[in-house]
C-alpha positions in Angstrom: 101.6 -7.6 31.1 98.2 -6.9 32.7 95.2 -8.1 30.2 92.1 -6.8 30.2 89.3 -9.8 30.6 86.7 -9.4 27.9 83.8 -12.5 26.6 84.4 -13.9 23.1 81.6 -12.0 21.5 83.0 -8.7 23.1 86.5 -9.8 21.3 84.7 -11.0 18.2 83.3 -7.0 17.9 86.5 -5.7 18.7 87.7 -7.7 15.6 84.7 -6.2 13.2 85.3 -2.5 14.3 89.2 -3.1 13.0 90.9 -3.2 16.4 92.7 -6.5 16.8 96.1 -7.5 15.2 96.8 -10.7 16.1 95.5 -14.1 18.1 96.5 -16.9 19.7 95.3 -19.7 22.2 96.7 -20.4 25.6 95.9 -23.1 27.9 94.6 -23.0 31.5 95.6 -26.3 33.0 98.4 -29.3 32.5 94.8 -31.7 30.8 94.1 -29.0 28.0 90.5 -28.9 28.9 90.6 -25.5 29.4 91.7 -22.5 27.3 91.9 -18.5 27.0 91.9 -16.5 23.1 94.2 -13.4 23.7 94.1 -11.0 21.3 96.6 -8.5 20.5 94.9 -4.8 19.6 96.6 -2.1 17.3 97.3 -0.6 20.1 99.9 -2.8 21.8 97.0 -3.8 24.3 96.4 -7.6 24.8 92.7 -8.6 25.9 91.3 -12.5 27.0 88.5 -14.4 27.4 88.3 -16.6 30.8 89.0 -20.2 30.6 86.7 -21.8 28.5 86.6 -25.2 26.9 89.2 -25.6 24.1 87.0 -26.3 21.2 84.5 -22.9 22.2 88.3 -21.2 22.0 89.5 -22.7 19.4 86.6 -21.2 17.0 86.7 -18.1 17.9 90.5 -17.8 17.2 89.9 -19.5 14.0 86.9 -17.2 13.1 89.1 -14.1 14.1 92.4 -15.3 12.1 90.1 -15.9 8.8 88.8 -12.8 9.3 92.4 -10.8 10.0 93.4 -13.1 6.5 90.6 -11.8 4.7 91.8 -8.3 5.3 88.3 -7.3 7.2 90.6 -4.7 9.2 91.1 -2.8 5.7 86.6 -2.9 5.2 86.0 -1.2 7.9 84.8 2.7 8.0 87.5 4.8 9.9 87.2 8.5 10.9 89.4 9.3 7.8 87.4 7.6 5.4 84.4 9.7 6.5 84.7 12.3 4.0 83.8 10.1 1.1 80.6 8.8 2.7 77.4 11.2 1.8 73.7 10.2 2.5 72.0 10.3 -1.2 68.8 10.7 1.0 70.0 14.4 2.5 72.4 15.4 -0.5 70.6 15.0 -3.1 71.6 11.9 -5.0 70.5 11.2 -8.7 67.8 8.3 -7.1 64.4 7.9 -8.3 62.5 4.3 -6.7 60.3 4.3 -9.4 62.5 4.4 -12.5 65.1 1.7 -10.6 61.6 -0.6 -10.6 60.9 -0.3 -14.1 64.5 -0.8 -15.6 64.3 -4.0 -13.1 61.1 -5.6 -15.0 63.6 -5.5 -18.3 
């Protein structure tokens, strides 16, 4: 399977807009100096980093599978949700700035 090449961040981002599924670690050479994070996207995809050194690899795949345990895949705003957002700002929400300030002073 071709993967596409991506930097950490970029796969860190991926992970925060609900795309990745799963993550693992694999090493570029016989001393373990050198490793790659692949990540596994909804869609069947597969992405990596290039070799880096194993401790910069092994935090980002520990930061991504804390965040896939937390659930941070079920957070994020999809398309569908979109019809229960509003902006209070442009439809007219019950907000008034200065009566929030005085009930804050109670």
């Amino acid at each position: 399977m071709n993967r596409i090449p991506m930097k950490g961040r970029d796969i860190e981002s991926l992970l925060y807009m609900g795309k990745i599924q799963s993550v693992d670690v694999e090493y570029c050479d016989e001393a373990k100096k050198e490793a790659k994070v692949i990540a596994k996207l909804v869609t069947g995809e597969e992405v990596e980093t290039e070799c880096i050194p194993v401790r910069a690899a092994g935090k980002i795949s520990i930061v991504i599978k804390h965040y896939l345990k937390m659930g941070v895949d079920k957070l994020i705003i999809q398309d569908i949700d979109m019809k229960e957002v509003r902006n209070v700002d442009t439809e007219g929400g019950e907000e008034n700035e200065v009566q929030d300030r005085q009930d804050s002073k109670e």
